[in-house]
Every structure is written in structure tokens, then in C-alpha cells.
RODOFI-345063 format. One line per 10 residues: their letters; for each residue x, y, z of C-alpha. Coordinates in steps of 0.05 Angstrom, whole numbers. Example, Ala and Ser with C-alpha at 12.3 -4.5 7.8 and 13.67 -1.06 7.14 Angstrom:
AS = 246/-90/156  273/-21/143;
***
This chain:
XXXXXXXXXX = 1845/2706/978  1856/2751/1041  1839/2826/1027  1851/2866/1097  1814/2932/1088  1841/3007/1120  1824/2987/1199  1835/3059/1242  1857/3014/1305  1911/2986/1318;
XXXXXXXXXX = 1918/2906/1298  1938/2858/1338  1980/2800/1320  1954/2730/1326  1957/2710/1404  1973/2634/1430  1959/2621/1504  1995/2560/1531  1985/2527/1596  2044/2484/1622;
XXXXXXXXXX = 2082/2457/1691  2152/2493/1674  2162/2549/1616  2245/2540/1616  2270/2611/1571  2332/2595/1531  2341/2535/1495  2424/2523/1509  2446/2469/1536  2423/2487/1603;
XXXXXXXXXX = 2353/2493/1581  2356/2426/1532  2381/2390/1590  2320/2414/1644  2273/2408/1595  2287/2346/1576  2300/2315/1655  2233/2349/1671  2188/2320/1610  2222/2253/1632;
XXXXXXXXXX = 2181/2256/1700  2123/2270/1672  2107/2351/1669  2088/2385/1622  2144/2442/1592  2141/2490/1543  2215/2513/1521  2221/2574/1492  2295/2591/1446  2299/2663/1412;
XXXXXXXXXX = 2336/2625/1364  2327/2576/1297  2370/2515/1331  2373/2506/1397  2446/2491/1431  2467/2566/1445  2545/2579/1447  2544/2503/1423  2497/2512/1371  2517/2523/1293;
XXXXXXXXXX = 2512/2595/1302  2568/2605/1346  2604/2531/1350  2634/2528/1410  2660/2455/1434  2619/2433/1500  2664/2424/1563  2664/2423/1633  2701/2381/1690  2750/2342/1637;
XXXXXXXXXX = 2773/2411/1615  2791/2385/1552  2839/2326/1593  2877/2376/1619  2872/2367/1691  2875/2324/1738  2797/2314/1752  2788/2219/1725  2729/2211/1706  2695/2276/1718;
XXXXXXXXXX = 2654/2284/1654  2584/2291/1672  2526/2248/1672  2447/2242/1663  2422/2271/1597  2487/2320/1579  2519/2249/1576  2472/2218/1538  2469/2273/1491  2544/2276/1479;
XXXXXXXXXX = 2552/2199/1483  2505/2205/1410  2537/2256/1383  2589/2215/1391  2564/2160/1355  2536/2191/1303  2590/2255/1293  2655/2241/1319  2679/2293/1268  2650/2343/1311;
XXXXXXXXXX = 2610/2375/1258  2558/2424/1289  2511/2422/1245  2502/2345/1255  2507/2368/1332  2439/2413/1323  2404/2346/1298  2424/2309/1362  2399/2376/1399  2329/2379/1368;
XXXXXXXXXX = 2314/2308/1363  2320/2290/1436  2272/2356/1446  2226/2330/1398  2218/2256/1422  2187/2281/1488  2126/2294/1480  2116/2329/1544  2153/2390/1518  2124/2438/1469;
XXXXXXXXXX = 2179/2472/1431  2181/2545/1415  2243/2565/1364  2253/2644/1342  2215/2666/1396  2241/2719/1442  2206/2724/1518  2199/2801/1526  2162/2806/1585  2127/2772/1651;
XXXXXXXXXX = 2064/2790/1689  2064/2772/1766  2010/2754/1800  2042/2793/1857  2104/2818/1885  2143/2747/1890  2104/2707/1845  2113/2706/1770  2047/2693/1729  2062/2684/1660;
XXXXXXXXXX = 2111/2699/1605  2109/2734/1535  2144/2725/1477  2138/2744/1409  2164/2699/1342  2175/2745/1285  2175/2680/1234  2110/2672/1251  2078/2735/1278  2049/2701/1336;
XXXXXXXXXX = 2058/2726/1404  2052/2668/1461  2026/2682/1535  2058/2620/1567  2031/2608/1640  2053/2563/1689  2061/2553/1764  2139/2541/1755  2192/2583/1709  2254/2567/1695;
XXXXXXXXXX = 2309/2634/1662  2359/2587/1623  2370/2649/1578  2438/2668/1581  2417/2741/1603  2363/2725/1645  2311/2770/1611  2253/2737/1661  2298/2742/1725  2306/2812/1704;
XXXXXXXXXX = 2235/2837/1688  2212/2800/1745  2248/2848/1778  2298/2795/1817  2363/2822/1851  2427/2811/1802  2484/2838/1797  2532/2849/1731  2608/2863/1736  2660/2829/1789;
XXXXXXXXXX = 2656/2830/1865  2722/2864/1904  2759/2822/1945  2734/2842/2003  2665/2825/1999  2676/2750/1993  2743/2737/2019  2770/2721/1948  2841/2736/1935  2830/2725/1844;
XXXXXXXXXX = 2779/2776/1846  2806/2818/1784  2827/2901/1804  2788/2951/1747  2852/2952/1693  2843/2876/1686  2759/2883/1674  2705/2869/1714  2664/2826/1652  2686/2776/1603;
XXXXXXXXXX = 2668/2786/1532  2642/2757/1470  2674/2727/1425  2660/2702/1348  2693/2648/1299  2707/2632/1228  2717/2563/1186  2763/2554/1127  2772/2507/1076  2817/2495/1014;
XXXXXXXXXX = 2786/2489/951  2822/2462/885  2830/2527/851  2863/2599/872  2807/2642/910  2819/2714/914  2798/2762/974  2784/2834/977  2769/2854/1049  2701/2897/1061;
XXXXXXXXXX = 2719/2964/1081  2698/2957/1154  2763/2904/1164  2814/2917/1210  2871/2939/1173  2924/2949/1216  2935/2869/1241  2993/2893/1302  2933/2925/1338  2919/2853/1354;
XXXXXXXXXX = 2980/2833/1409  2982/2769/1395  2965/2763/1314  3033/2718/1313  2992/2663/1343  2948/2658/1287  2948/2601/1243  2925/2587/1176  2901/2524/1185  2865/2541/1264;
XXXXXXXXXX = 2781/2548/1255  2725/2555/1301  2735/2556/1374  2807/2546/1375  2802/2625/1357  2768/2624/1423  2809/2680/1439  2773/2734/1386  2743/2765/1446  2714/2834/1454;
XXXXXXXXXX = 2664/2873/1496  2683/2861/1572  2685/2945/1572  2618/2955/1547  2553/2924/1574  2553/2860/1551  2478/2859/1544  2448/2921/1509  2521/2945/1467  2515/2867/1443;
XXXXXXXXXX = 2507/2895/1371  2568/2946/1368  2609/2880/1396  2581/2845/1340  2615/2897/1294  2671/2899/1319  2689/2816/1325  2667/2824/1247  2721/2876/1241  2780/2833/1273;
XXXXXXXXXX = 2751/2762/1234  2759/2795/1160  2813/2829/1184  2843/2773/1199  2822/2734/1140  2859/2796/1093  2923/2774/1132  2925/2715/1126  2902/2707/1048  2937/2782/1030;
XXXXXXXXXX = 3000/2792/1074  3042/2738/1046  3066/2714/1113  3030/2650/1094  3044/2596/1051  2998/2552/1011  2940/2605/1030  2924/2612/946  2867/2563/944  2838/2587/1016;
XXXXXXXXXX = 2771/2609/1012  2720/2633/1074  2668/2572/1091  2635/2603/1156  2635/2670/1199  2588/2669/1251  2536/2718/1259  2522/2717/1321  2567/2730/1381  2579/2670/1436;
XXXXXXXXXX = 2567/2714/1503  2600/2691/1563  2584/2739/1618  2526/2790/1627  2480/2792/1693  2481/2733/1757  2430/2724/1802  2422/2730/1866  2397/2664/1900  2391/2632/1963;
XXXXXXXXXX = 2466/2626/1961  2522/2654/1929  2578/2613/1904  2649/2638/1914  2720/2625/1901  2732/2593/1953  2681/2538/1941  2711/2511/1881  2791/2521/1897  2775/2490/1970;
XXXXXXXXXX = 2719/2434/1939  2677/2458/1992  2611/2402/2011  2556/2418/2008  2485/2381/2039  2445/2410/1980  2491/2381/1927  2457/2372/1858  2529/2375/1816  2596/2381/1815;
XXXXXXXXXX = 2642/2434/1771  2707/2429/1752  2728/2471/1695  2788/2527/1723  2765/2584/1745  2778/2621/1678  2772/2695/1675  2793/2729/1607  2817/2807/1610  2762/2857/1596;
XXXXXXXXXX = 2798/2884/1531  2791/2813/1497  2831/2800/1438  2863/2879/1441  2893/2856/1502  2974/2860/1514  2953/2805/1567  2947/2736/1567  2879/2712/1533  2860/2686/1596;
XXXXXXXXXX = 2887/2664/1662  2864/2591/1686  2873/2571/1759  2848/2496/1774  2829/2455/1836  2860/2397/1862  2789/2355/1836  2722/2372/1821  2676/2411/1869  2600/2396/1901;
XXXXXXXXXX = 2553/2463/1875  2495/2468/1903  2429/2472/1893  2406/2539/1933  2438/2574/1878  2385/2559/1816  2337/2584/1869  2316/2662/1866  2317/2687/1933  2264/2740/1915;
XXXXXXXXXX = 2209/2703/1863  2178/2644/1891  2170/2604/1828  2235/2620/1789  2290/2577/1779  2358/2603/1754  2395/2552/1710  2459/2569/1665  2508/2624/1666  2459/2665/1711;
XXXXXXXXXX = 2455/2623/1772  2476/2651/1833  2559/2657/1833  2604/2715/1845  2641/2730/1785  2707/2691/1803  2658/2629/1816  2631/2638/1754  2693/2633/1714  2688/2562/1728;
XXXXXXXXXX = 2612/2554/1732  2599/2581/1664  2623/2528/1616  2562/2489/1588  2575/2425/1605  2575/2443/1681  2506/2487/1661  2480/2432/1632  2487/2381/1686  2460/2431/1739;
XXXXXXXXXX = 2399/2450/1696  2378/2374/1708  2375/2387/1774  2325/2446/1763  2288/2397/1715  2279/2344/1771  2263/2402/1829  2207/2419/1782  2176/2353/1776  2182/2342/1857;
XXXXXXXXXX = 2147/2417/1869  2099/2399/1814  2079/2333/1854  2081/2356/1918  2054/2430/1910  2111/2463/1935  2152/2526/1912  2229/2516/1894  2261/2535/1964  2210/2485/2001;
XXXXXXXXXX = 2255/2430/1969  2298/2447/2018  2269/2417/2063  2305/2344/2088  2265/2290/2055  2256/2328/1992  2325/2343/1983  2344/2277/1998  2291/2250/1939  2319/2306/1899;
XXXXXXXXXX = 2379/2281/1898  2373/2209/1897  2331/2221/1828  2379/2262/1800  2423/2192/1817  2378/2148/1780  2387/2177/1719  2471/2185/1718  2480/2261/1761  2536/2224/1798;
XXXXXXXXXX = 2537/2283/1842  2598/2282/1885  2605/2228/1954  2529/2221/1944  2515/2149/1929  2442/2117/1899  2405/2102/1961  2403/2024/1974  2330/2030/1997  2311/2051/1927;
XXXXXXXXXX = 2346/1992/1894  2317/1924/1899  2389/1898/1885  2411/1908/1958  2369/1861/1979  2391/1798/1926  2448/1747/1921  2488/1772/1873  2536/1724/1835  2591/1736/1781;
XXXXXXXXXX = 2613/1672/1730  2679/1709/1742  2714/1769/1770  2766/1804/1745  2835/1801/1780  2901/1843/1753  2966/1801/1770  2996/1824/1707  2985/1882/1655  3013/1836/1591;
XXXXXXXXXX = 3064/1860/1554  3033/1864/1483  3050/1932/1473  3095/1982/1439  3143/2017/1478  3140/2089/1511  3194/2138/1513  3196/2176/1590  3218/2234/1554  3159/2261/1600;
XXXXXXXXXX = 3145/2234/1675  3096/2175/1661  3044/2139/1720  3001/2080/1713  2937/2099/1769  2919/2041/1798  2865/2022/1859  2910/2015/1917  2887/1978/1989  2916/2018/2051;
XXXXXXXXXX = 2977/1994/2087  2989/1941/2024  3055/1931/2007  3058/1923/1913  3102/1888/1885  3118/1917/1816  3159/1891/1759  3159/1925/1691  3198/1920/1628  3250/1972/1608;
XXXXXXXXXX = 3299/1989/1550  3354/2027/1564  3388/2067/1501  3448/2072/1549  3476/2060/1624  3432/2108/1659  3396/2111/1721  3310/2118/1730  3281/2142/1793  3206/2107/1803;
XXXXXXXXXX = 3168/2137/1857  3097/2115/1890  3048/2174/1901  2981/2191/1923  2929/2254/1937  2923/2285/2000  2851/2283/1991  2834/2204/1982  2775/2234/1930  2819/2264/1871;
XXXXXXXXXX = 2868/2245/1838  2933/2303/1840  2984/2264/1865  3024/2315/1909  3043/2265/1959  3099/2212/1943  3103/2163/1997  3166/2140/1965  3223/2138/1921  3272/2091/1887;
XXXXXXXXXX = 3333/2101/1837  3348/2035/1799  3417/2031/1757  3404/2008/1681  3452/1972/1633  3445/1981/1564  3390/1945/1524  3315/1906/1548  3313/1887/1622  3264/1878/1679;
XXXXXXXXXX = 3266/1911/1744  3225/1899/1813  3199/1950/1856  3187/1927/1925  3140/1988/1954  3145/1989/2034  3102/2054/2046  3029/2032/2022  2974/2079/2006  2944/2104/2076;
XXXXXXXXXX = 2878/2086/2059  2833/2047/2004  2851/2100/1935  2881/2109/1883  2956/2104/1881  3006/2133/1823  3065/2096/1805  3110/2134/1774  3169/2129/1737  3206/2193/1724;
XXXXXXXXXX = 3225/2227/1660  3291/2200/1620  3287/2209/1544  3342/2144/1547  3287/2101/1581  3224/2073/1545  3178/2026/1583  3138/1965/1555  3070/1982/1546  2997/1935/1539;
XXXXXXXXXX = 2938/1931/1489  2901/1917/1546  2849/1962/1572  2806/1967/1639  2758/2010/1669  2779/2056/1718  2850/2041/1704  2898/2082/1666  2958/2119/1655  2972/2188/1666;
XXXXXXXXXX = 3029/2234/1643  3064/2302/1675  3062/2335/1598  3036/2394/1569  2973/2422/1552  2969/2492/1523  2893/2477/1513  2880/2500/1594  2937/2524/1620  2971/2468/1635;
XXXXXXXXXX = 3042/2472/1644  3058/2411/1670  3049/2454/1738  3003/2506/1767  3041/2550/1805  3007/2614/1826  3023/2672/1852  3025/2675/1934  2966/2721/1948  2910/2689/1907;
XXXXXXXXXX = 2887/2641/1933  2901/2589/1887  2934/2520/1903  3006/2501/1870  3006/2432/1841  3021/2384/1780  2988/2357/1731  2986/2289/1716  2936/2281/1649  2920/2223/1607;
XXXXXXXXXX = 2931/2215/1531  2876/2210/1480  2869/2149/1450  2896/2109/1415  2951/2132/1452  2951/2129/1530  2964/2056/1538  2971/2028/1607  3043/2009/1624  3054/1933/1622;
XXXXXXXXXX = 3077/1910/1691  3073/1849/1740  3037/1866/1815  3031/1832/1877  2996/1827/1907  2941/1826/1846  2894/1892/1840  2822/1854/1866  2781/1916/1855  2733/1888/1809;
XXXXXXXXXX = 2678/1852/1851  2605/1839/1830  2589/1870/1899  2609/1935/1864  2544/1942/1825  2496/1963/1880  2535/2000/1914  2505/2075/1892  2572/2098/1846  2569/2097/1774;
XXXXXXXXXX = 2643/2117/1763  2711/2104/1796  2719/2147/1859  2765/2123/1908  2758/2050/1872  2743/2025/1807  2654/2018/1842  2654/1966/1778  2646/1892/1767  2697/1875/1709;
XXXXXXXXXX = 2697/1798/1682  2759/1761/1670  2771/1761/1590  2785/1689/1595  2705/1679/1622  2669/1665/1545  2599/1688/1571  2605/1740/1625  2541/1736/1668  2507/1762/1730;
XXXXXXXXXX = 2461/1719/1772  2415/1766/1819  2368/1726/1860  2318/1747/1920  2293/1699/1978  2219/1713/1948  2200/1750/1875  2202/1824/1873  2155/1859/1828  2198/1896/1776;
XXXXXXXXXX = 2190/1953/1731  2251/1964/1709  2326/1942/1700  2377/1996/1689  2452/1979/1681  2503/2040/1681  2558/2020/1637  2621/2049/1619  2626/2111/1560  2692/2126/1590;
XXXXXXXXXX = 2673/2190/1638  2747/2216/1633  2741/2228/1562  2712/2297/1549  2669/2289/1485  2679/2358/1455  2612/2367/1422  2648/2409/1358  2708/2421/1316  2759/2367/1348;
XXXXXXXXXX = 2750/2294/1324  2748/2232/1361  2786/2167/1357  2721/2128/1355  2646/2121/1348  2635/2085/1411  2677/2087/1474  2718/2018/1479  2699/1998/1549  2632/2000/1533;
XXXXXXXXXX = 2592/1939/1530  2548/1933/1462  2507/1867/1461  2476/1844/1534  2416/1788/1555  2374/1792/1608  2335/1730/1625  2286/1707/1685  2318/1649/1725  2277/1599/1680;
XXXXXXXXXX = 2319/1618/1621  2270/1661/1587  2298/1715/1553  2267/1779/1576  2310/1837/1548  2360/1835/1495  2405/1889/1474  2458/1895/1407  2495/1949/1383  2491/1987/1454;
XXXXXXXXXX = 2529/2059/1459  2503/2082/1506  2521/2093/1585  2457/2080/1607  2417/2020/1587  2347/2006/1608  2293/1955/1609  2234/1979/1627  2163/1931/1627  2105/1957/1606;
XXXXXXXXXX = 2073/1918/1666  2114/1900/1729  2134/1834/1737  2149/1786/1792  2214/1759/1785  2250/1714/1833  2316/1730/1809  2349/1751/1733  2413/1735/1700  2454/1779/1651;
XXXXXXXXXX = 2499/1760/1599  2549/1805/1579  2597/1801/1515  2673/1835/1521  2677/1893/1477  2732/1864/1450  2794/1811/1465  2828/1871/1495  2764/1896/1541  2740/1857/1595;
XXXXXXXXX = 2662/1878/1605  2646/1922/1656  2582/1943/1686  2581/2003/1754  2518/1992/1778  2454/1954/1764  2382/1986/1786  2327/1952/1795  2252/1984/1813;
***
């Protein structure tokens, strides 16, 4: 029994010191992802989330579907979905909860905090303060958890503000700023005038569900009553849920941080408000057996303070995919600013302008330029607040917050302060690390001096060669303009003969296109065109391309929209091939077209998108010369995705046993054997809410063999998922060479395998 007798001081509550290389504050995505990059390399990192579940926006608590460059396929940025441990993380969720439910989703979160145990995990507690140990140099952190009345004085030599609104940026007294830049400050033509709103809001969801008998609702008082006060309350839907109500926005008038509350209120308001419409306003059918499931209770926060780092990004760095040498990612979500008056708003819910492909971001802006041992990581690195519209999304915050893990672990080894990375050789490791593990950041390749593959014979039992796309397919109607992307050499003159079925005599225009910029993939420039005359019924027709592709990329041939035409298409599948489409999608914007106004700054365009499987198929055709893009060379050559070219070996489906010889003039002592496989990086993976068509990506290879040159069978994998796969000895060991045998994912999939790394 405790008895605590009348004490005339004050008490105070129990006190926990911890001691650790990196204290990361907030436990989104951004912060998961350092955390979990840094632990990986050995440093000790306590992670501290003022919530129950970590995930943030994407947590249960608020829901939100993760995105970032695949924009939901709605652009045209192939195979832009990012890599390292925000891929690995979605690639199980995947797996495990392709219904996207988000509850499963905080499972995924917590379990790959909890398996390293270099992190020490602090949920419901809220950092409140820092000490510095002078002006620049921040000392330790405290924070307070009210579930178990413990306050914790965390102290490292490295911190890390992944909170969302930088509450240790801002009592460290760093320079931020908090509302949008004019457009003279940075040059940037979108920056939004004072009646459009200088922040964006919050925003809050509900789920639904049918039940089997009639539920009644009476709205609380505190509902909005009046449902025209809401502009665009004809959108709603009674079947929409979640994040698809994206759009209940509110607070970019208020300050986003301390009126959080009174936004809170008033997203309540419009969701019950809504809810009474929908159930009570009989403009709905089938609403009788209706009943609430969810309401969140916590608002998702998009925009509150930036920071001020060692450079600013600006619009003009994402529209113009400006390089950077201290690349550590690459964005490529629009730049997506929302009006300030949210879901009251006569306006548009937001307005989406997109680049031509993704952009390089780099890494000066996670660094403070006024506390020496602060990193920024989320939505409070260092952006103006057009750049941020893109920045923001959490797949992109994710991805960069690796790079903030990694920086840690090289200033931790080398005794250095986060700008000092800088500095040539460190940057350099910096990002070749961030490599290793799957950043693909942008036109930076694995270094061949840190992969003992560059210095083997490598051989292939077979290589992959595309003479003919079969025709074992169903047929597509070009009641939208359809392209099939394919790996083009320069100056090469295809040969292309596809099937068509004409429902009358009619005419179809095919055209052969390519990007401006040999790196993405918006086909603005068409190199040629042809008009072929069709007779009535199934027929075959031959284009004869004389303009070839100016250089080794990616080439679009395209077959224009005529709802009397359908074209032949395959069950076959390939990585880094596929088809694209010039359709809709409302999801981002996309219009088939974005075409801006003159003055801001924004480039006019198509879109040519993919379809979601199982739809999507490749168009069946005949080429010739044959697409040879495939070669076993391709694995150590530093890309783990298609850029210009497919940067894959792919097997010939007729080869049984797929396998891989490497062999050296003299053994190598090896650690490890990592192969970077294929999860499909132009599929987004929304983490929530939408479904996918499968549990593992198609192209991915599931059951591998790795044996010494003697036969013996050193690693071997079944059931695989995952992009990355990794053999790592517990004691080096010399090998002369190594062998890997592959299956095909299926009679459809030839296997594939980017890049093999050996150390």
C-alpha cells in the first residue's frame, strides 16, 4: 500500500534521463523512416511521438493514404515511388493489408520500430522544451508522458525535429517562417496573393458502414445545419469515406499551430453536419441502414512553421527539376496548394500544377542554418511555401528523413556536426549509403568501387529479347489515346506491327513520341506521324518508323483515340515496360492536360498515365528490330529502377532455371549479397483506404538460390516480397565466384533482378 502524506513542497514527477546518438521528435513517417535508417547503422536513437501509434497523418487517428512521386498514377513520373525503408514499409503493408486498413497499417508501423533494437521508443510523450549548451548548440530535450507521469530529459549530441510543428526548431530558437512568401522574394510566379491564403489547413475524416438493420441519427447540436454553406456539398457521396473527403479542410485563416483546437471544432461541426445530410435530407437513397463507424479526433495538419536551413527550396526547383550536388531525394508530388478558407471555399479544393518528372531535393535543407546539431526532417524542412506544396506529402518526407538518418550515423562516426557533411567525400559516402539501401536518388548511380560485382565475369543462362509482345490478350478500345513505352536505341529505325479490329472503315493515326528531357517520361515531342486506312473487321498493320529516338530512352508509340478501333492486347508482362494512356484522373488534377495559366510559371503538357492492374496490359505487337534492353551487364551498373533503360537483367521465359554466374580472377571476401528486385516502383502503394489488386507485386521474384561455384547452397530464399533481398554472413567469406537461380514469377513474368551488391 502507498499512503503519500500532506508534503508543503511542490512534488515532482518521476524523472527518466536517457542518453542516445539522435533523439528524432515526431514519430510520422518522417521520423519512423530516420529512425529506423539510423538504428540500421548502428546509433543509438531514442524516438519520441506525442501520440499512442506512430504514423502521423497516416496513422489510425487521422488515415490519410501515403503518397508522393506516383501521385496516385496520375502523372507522368514511371517508376518514381520511393525507395529504402518507406518502400520496404509499404511493400509489407502490402502484403499483409492490401485492403488498406489502417489499423493493420499501425502494426506494420510499430513493429519495424520495435525490431531495432537500437531505438528506444517513446509513445504519448510530448517534447516541451530544450536546454542548449550554448547559443547554436542544443543540449537536451524534455518531454513529458501524461500515461505515465514520467517526464524524460533525453540528451544527445545529434537532434533530429520530425514533429510536424517543429516544437525543438522552435524553442531552440531557429529562424522559421509561417505563412507564404510574395513573388518577389523568390522569383515564383504560383506564389498565392492574401484572398487565396497564405496557409493550408487541416482537415478531418469519417468512415461509414451499412449495417443489416435501419440506424437512426440525431445530429448533436454543435452540427452544421445549414449544408449550402459548404460550396461544393453536391460532391458528396454516400458511399465516399476517409481521405477521399480530403477536401474537409479548415483553418488556413487562423494559426495553424496554437487555434489547432477551435479547427478541431469546427471540422467536427462540418463531419456531423454532413453525416445529418446525408442520413436526414432524403437526397440519398439506401442511406436507412447507414450508421457512423469512425470520426477522427484528431486533425491531419498540413502546414504550420518551415525552417530556415542552409537552403531554401523554391518553385522553381521542382517545376524546372533543378540538380542538385547535394542530392539525398527526389519529389514529385504537384505542387498542391489548397485555398486558405478550406472546405467554405467557392474555390476549387485545391489547385495542382505538376512537373514534367520528378525533381533532385537536396540535402542542405534538413540542415538548420542556425543550431549546429539539428536536423529538420518532414513538413518543416527548409522550402518556401509554393515548394512545399509538393514537399509535404509523406511519402516524399519519408524518403528524405532517411537521408537525415544516414547523415546522423556518418557525423556520429566521424565527429562532425550536420553542415560538415558537406564537405566532398562525405557527401559523396552520404549518398552512396543512402544508395545501398534503395534511395535511388535521381542520376546518382551506386558507386562501382563499393561493389565487388564490377570487378567479376558476369554470365546470364539467358537474356531476355522482345521481338514480339504475343497476342494472348483481350482487346482494347482507343476510345482514349493509348502508348506502349518501350526502351528505344537512338537513330534506330522499329519496325512495328500490331493487331487491330475495326467496327467500321475508319482511319487511325499512330504516332512515335518522346521527352525532351531523355530522363522523364512526358512525351511532348512526336518525332512522327502516320494515318493508316482500316476496312471493317481484324487486320494487321506495319509501322515503318524513319525518325528514331535521338538518343538511348524511352520512346512512346502511340496510337490515337478512335472509339471504332480496339487493339490486341498481351498477358505478358515485363519490367520496365508498359502501357500508358492520355485519360483522366480527377484524383490529381489530371485532365488529360495541364494547361496553366501564362504567368505562373507552370509548364503546359499531357499526361500519359498507366492503368492499375489487372488492367493496363501491354499492347501486343511485332518489333524490329527486337527491344535488347535486358542484359546481365545491367545489374552492377548503380540503378535500381528504369531510367532512361530498363538498368535490369530479365531471363527469357523459355530459360527453365534462370541463373547468374558471377566469378572473380581470385576469391573476394564477402559479407554480404544484396539483390534489388522488382515491387513495381510505378505503382503507388497507398498505405490506407484504396485496395490493391494483389498481395505481392507480379514482377517480383519469390523463390531464389545462391550457391558458391562448388554447388553448395549458401542462401536460399521462398516466398520473397520484398524489393530488397539480402544475404548477409555472419562471418565473411572467400568466395571465388557465386551463382543465382532465379524462378519466373509466373508463365507470364520473366524474372528480373536491377542490381546485385556485393560487400
Amino acid at each position: 500500500m502507498i499512503i503519500g502524506t500532506f508534503d508543503k513542497e511542490k512534488r515532482e514527477s518521476k524523472s527518466i534521463e536517457l542518453n542516445c546518438d539522435l533523439a528524432i521528435t515526431g514519430g510520422g513517417t518522417a521520423g519512423v523512416c530516420g529512425a529506423i535508417t539510423a538504428a540500421r547503422k548502428g546509433i543509438k536513437v531514442v524516438l519520441i511521438q506525442d501520440r499512442p501509434v506512430l504514423g502521423g497523418n497516416a496513422s489510425s487517428e487521422v488515415r490519410l493514404w501515403i503518397l508522393g512521386a506516383t501521385s496516385h498514377m496520375g502523372n507522368n513520373n514511371r517508376w518514381a515511388r520511393e525507395g529504402g525503408v518507406i518502400d520496404e514499409i509499404l511493400v509489407e503493408n502490402l502484403y499483409r493489408n492490401p485492403e488498406g486498413n489502417a489499423v493493420i497499417f499501425d502494426t506494420v508501423l510499430l513493429e519495424k520500430v520495435l525490431n531495432e533494437e537500437n531505438i528506444t521508443l517513446l509513445l504519448n510523450t510530448s517534447v516541451y522544451d530544450v536546454n542548449k549548451s550554448n547559443d547554436t548548440k542544443i543540449e537536451s530535450i524534455k518531454a513529458f508522458n501524461s500515461q505515465n507521469s514520467t517526464e524524460y530529459v533525453v540528451k544527445a549530441p545529434l537532434f533530429c525535429d520530425a514533429s510536424g510543428d517543429g516544437i525543438v526548431a522552435f524553442k531552440a530558437g531557429a529562424s522559421f517562417r509561417m505563412g507564404a512568401e510574395a513573388k518577389e522574394e523568390f522569383g515564383e510566379l504560383f506564389a498565392p496573393d492574401k484572398s487565396y491564403g497564405e496557409l493550408l489547413g487541416h482537415s478531418m475524416y469519417f468512415y461509414s458502414k451499412n449495417t443489416n438493420k435501419p440506424v437512426k441519427f440525431k445530429a448533436p447540436e454543435f452540427a452544421l445545419k445549414d449544408i449550402t454553406q459548404i460550396p461544393r456539398y453536391k460532391a458528396i457521396g454516400k458511399d465516399d469515406k476517409g481521405c477521399r473527403f480530403w477536401w474537409f479542410e479548415y483553418g488556413g485563416r487562423h494559426d495553424t499551430i496554437h487555434d489547432t483546437e477551435h479547427i478541431k471544432y469546427e471540422l467536427w461541426k462540418v463531419i456531423y453536419g454532413v453525416w445529418d445530410y446525408i442520413k436526414n435530407s432524403g437526397e440519398f437513397e439506401d442511406v436507412d441502414n447507414m450508421t457512423l463507424e469512425w470520426v477522427g479526433t484528431i486533425p491531419g495538419k498540413r502546414e504550420s512553421r518551415r525552417f530556415e536551413g542552409l537552403y531554401m527550396m523554391k518553385q522553381q526547383d521542382v517545376i524546372g527539376q533543378q540538380e542538385f550536388d547535394d542530392a539525398i531525394a527526389h519529389g514529385g508530388w504537384a505542387i498542391d496548394l489548397h485555398p486558405a478558407d478550406g472546405v467554405y471555399s467557392e474555390l476549387s479544393g485545391c489547385t495542382q500544377w505538376h512537373s514534367k518528372g520528378v525533381y533532385q531535393i537536396p540535402y542542405r535543407s534538413f540542415v538548420s542554418k542556425d543550431i549546429d546539431n539539428l536536423f529538420l526532417a518532414g513538413r518543416i524542412i527548409s522550402a518556401t511555401h509554393v515548394a512545399f506544396g509538393s514537399t509535404r506529402v509523406m511519402a516524399t518526407t519519408g524518403l528524405c528523413a532517411q537521408a537525415v538518418g544516414m547523415a546522423a550515423a556518418i557525423c556520429m562516426e566521424n565527429k562532425i556536426n550536420p553542415a560538415e557533411v558537406l564537405e566532398k567525400d562525405k557527401l559523396k559516402e552520404l549518398q552512396n549509403e543512402l544508395n545501398k539501401m534503395g534511395q535511388s536518388i535521381p542520376n546518382v548511380p551506386i558507386r562501382k568501387s563499393s561493389n565487388l560485382l564490377s570487378e567479376a565475369k558476369i554470365e546470364a543462362s539467358s537474356t531476355l529479347k522482345i521481338s514480339k509482345i504475343p497476342f494472348d490478350g483481350g482487346w482494347f478500345n482507343l476510345s482514349i489515346s493509348s502508348a506502349q513505352l518501350l526502351p528505344l536505341k537512338a537513330s534506330v529505325n522499329y519496325q512495328v506491327k500490331v493487331l487491330v479490329n475495326a467496327d467500321e472503315d475508319t482511319s487511325l493515326e499512330v504516332q512515335l513520341r518522346t521527352s525532351e528531357n531523355p530522363k522523364n517520361y512526358t512525351p511532348e515531342v512526336i518525332l512522327e506521324k502516320q494515318t493508316f486506312n482500316l476496312k471493317k473487321g481484324e487486320q494487321y498493320i506495319t509501322i515503318n518508323f524513319t525518325n528514331g529516338v535521338p538518343t538511348d530512352q524511352y520512346g512512346f508509340v502511340t496510337f490515337m483515340k478512335n472509339d471504332k478501333v480496339t487493339l490486341k492486347t498481351s498477358d505478358k508482362r515485363y519490367a520496365g515496360i508498359l502501357s500508358v494512356f492520355n485519360g483522366v484522373n480527377k484524383a490529381v488534377s489530371n485532365n488529360g492536360k495541364q494547361v496553366p495559366p501564362a504567368d505562373i510559371g507552370v509548364d503546359e503538357f499531357e499526361f500519359w498515365t498507366p492503368h492499375r492492374r489487372p488492367d493496363g496490359k501491354n499492347i501486343a505487337m511485332e518489333i524490329s528490330p527486337a527491344i535488347e534492353s535486358f542484359s546481365v551487364k545491367n545489374i552492377g551498373n548503380g540503378y535500381v529502377r528504369p531510367t532512361t533503360e530498363v538498368n535490369g537483367w530479365l531471363a527469357s521465359l523459355s530459360d527453365e532455371t534462370p541463373t547468374i554466374k558471377v566469378e572473380w580472377d581470385e576469391a573476394k571476401s564477402i559479407s554480404e549479397i544484396k539483390l534489388f528486385l522488382d515491387s513495381d516502383y510505378d505503382h503507388p502503394m497507398e498505405s490506407t483506404l484504396m485496395g490493391h489488386p494483389e498481395e505481392v507485386v507480379p514482377f517480383c521474384v519469390r523463390n531464389y538460390v545462391i550457391k558458391d561455384l562448388e554447388g553448395k547452397v549458401l542462401h536460399k530464399v521462398e516466398g520473397n516480397y520484398q524489393t530488397i533481398s539480402t544475404l548477409k554472413l555472419e562471418t565473411p567469406k572467400d568466395l571465388k565466384g557465386f551463382t543465382i537461380e532465379v524462378e519466373h514469377p509466373s508463365k507470364d513474368v520473366p524474372a528480373a533482378i536491377f542490381e546485385v551488391l556485393c560487400q
